[in-house]
C-alpha atoms as one frame of an Amber mdcrd trajectory, in Angstrom:
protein
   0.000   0.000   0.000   1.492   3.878  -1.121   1.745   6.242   1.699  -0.733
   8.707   2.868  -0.412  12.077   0.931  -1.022  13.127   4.239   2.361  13.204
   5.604   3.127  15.764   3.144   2.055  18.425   5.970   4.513  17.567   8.219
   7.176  18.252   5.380   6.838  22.334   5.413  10.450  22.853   6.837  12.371
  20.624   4.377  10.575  22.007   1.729  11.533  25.585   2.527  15.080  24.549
   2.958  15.627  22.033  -0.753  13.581  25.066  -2.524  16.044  27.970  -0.958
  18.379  25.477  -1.780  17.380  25.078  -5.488  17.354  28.430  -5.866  20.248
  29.400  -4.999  21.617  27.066  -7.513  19.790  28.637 -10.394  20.933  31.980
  -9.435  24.678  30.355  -9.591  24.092  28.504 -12.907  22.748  31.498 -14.090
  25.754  33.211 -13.708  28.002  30.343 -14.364  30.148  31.321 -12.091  32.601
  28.822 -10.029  34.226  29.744  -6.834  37.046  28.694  -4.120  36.040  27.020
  -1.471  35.478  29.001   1.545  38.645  30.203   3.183  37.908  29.011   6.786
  37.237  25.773   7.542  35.266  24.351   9.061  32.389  26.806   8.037  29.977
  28.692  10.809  27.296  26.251  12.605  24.033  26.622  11.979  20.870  25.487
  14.465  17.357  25.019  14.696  15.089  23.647  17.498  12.555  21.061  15.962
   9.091  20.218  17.818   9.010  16.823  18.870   7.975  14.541  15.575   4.412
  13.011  15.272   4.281   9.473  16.257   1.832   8.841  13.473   4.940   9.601
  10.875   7.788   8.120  12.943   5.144   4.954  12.667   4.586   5.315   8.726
   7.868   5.770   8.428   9.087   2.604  10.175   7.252   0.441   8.817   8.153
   1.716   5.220  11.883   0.825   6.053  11.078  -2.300   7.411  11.426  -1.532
  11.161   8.955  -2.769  14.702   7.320   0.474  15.996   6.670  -0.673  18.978
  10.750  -1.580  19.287  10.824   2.469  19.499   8.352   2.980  21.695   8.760
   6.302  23.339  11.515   7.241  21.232  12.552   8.308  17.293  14.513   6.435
  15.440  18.479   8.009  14.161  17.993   7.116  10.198  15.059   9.537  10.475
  17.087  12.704  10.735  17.117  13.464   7.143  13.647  14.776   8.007  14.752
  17.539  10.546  18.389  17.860   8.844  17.440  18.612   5.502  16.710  22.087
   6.203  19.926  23.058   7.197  21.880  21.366   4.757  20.985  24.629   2.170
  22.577  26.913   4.546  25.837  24.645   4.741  26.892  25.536   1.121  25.633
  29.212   0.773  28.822  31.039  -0.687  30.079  28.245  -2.307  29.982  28.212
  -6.224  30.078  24.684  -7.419  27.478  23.293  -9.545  25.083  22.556  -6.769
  22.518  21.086  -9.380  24.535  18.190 -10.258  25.560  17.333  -6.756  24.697
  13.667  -5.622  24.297  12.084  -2.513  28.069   9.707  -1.893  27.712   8.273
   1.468  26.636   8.628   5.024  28.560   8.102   8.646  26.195   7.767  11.063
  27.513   7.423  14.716  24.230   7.045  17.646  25.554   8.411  20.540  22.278
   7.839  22.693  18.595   8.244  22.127  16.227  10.654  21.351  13.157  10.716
  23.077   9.792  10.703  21.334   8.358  13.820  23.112  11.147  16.294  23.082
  12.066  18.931  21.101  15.022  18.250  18.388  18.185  20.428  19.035  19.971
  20.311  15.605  23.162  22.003  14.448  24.794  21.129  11.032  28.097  22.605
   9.463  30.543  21.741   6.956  33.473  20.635   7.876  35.557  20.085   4.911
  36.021  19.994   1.012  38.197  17.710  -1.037  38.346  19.488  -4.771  40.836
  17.644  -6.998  39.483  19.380 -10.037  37.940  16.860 -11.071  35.261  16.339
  -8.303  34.479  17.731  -4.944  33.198  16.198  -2.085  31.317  17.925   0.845
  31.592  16.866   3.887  28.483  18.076   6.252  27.848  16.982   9.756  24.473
  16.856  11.620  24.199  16.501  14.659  20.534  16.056  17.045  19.974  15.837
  20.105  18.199  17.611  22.948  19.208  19.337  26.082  20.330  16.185  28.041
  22.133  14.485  25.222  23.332  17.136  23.444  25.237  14.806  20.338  23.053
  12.026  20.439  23.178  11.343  16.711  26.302  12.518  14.368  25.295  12.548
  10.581  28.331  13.043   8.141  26.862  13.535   4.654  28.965  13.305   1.993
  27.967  14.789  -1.362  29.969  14.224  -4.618  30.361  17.114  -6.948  31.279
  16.486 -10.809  33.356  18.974 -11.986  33.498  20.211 -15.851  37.296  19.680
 -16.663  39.403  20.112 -20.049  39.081  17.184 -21.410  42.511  17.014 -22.583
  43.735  17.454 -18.796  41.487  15.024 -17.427  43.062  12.585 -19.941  46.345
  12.865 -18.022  45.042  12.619 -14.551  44.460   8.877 -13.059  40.833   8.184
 -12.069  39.163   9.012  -9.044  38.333   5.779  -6.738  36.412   7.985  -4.596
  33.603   8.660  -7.920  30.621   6.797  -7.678  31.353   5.252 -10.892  33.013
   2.654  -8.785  31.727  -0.625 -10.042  31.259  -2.172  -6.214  30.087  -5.617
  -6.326  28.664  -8.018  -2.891  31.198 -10.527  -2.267  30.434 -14.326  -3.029
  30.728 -15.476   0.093  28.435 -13.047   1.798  25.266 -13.870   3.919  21.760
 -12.578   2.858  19.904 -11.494   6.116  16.943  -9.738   4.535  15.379  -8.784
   1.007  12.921  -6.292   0.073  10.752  -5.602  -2.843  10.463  -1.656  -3.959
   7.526  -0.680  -6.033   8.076   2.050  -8.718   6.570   4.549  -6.000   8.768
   3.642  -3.547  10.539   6.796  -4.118   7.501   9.004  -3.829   6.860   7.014
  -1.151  10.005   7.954   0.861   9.577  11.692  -0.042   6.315  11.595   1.833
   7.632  10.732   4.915  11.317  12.778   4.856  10.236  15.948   2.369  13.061
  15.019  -0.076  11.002  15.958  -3.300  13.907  15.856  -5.622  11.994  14.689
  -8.925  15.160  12.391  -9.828  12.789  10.040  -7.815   9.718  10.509  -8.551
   9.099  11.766 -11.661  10.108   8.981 -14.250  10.778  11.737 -17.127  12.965
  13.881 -15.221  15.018  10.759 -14.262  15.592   9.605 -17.286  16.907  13.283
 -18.340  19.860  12.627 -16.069  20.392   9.052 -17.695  18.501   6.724 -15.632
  16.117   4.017 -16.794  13.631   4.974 -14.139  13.169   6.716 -11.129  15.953
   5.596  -8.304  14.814   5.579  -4.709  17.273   8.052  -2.229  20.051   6.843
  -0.577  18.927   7.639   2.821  16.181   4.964   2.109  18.508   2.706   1.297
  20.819   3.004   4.322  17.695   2.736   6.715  16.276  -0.505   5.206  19.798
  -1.549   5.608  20.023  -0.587   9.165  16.443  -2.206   9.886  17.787  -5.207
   8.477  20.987  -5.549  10.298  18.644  -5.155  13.446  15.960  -7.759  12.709
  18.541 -10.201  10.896  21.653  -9.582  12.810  20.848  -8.182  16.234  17.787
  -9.761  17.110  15.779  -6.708  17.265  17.871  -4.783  19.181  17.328  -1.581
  18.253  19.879  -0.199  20.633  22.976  -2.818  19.195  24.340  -0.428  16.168
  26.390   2.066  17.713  27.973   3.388  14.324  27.299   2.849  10.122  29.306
   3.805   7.535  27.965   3.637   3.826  28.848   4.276   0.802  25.921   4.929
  -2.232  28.008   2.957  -4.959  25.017   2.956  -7.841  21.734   4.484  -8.013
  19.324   2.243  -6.976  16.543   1.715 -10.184  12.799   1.320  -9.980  10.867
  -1.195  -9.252  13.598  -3.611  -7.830  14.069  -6.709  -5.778  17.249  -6.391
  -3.383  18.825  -8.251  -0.692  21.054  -7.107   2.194  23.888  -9.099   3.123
  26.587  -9.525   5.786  30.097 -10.364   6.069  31.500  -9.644   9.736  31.215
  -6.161   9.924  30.280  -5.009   6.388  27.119  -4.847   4.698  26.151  -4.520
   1.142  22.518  -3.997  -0.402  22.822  -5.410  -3.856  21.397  -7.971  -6.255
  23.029 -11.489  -4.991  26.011 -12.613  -4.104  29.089 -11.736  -7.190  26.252
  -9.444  -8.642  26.056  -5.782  -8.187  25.807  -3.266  -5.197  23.714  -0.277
  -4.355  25.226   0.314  -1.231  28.575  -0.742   0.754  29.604  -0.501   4.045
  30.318  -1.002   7.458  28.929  -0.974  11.093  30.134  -0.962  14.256  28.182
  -3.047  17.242  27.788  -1.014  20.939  29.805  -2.328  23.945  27.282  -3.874
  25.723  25.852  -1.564  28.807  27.035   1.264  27.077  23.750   2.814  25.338
């Protein structure tokens, strides 16, 4: 069953924030312009208080990825904070001129420091903490962090988005590839272990932008995907890495919802629409992908908590 258009209105803030956002990048295409990076790193911090979320969307939302609500009772899970963090994440690159249109999402680091409870208010900062420009690409390295008053850094959120750069093509000839481009052709290892598999529908990127705000059309809207290449609409990474992480804690931890103390993930090929994908295991890395030798959507790896220690 699709998600409730009704979750929309909860999505006012990360609206506001991915349309200043979108704008901006107009304005800068517009005048094709291409600046430095900023000369102080890392850049200012930004915050924003966020009400506590409805339980009727952290529910939706859960079950979309795969997760127990009632395994977060009282509580909202960490692979939700694109919802509150997307907001900021326009005010993180103001000033800089790189081709903000073409940026994609690499990767995620997502460390869980402690919990955050259901009923209180959201204290968010975000900033960005470095660039890596080889000519070629950049990469943008944002941090997130939410918490509240008592547990200030209870979730740390390292986004990391990949920039293509336009290059002389004669230059770029000379220069060895970049193993950090998404172009990397990652692949799940033979000998891995399949602990879950989903089914996506070809909505199950409109799906996803119901419950987090992320609109972007690239996943939605089959005709503007396919302007950028793609067979189809491709679902976000962010959905992705949380079906992952739901996985890992039905088929790995038991339902421990507290076990995952850190998750480190890599988007290594857009993800196309509909699909059938598994997630697999091998000691501390994780892969969503096809099957075993075939292709992979996402790689990484996650760290388990020290017993007592959440």
């Amino acid at each position: 069953m699709s998600v409730s258009l009704k979750f929309i209105r909860y999505q006012g803030p990360v609206l506001k924030g991915m349309g200043e956002a979108a704008f901006a990048a107009l304005k800068q295409r517009v005048g094709k312009g291409r600046g430095a990076a900023p000369t102080a790193l890392p850049g200012p911090e930004h915050r924003i208080t966020v009400s506590p979320r409805p339980a009727e969307l952290v529910n939706a939302y859960l079950r979309w990825v795969g997760g127990d609500p009632s395994s977060y009772k009282g509580r909202v899970p960490a692979h939700l904070f694109p919802q509150w963090g997307f907001p900021l994440t326009g005010k993180l690159v103001e000033g800089l001129e790189y081709p903000m249109l073409a940026a994609m999402n690499g990767g995620c680091k997502l460390t869980i420091n402690g919990r955050l409870p259901a009923g209180d208010p959201l204290e968010v900062t975000g900033r960005l903490e470095a660039i890596d420009d080889n000519g070629q690409r950049a990469i943008l390295d944002q941090t997130i962090v939410t918490g509240t008053k008592s547990k200030p850094d209870a979730v740390v959120a390292h986004l990391y988005v990949f920039i293509p750069l336009r290059k002389d093509e004669a230059k770029a000839k000379d220069k060895p590839k970049d193993k950090a481009k998404p172009k990397d052709k990652a692949r799940v290892p033979v000998d891995a272990r399949e602990i879950a598999f989903f089914k996506l529908k070809a909505d199950a990127g409109l799906d996803f932008a119901k419950l987090t705000g992320d609109f972007n059309p690239v996943h939605w809207v089959p005709r503007w995907a396919r302007a950028f290449g793609f067979r189809n609409v491709i679902l976000h990474g962010f959905g992705t890495m949380a079906r992952a992480i739901e996985a890992l804690n039905r088929g790995l931890f038991a339902g421990d919802v507290d076990a995952l103390q850190e998750i480190d993930v890599r988007f290594t090929r857009p993800l196309v629409l509909p699909a059938r994908v598994g997630v697999y295991v091998r000691d501390n890395q994780v892969w969503v992908g096809d099957a075993p030798g075939g292709p992979a959507y996402l790689e990484g790896s996650f760290k388990i908590r020290t017993r007592g220690a959440a």
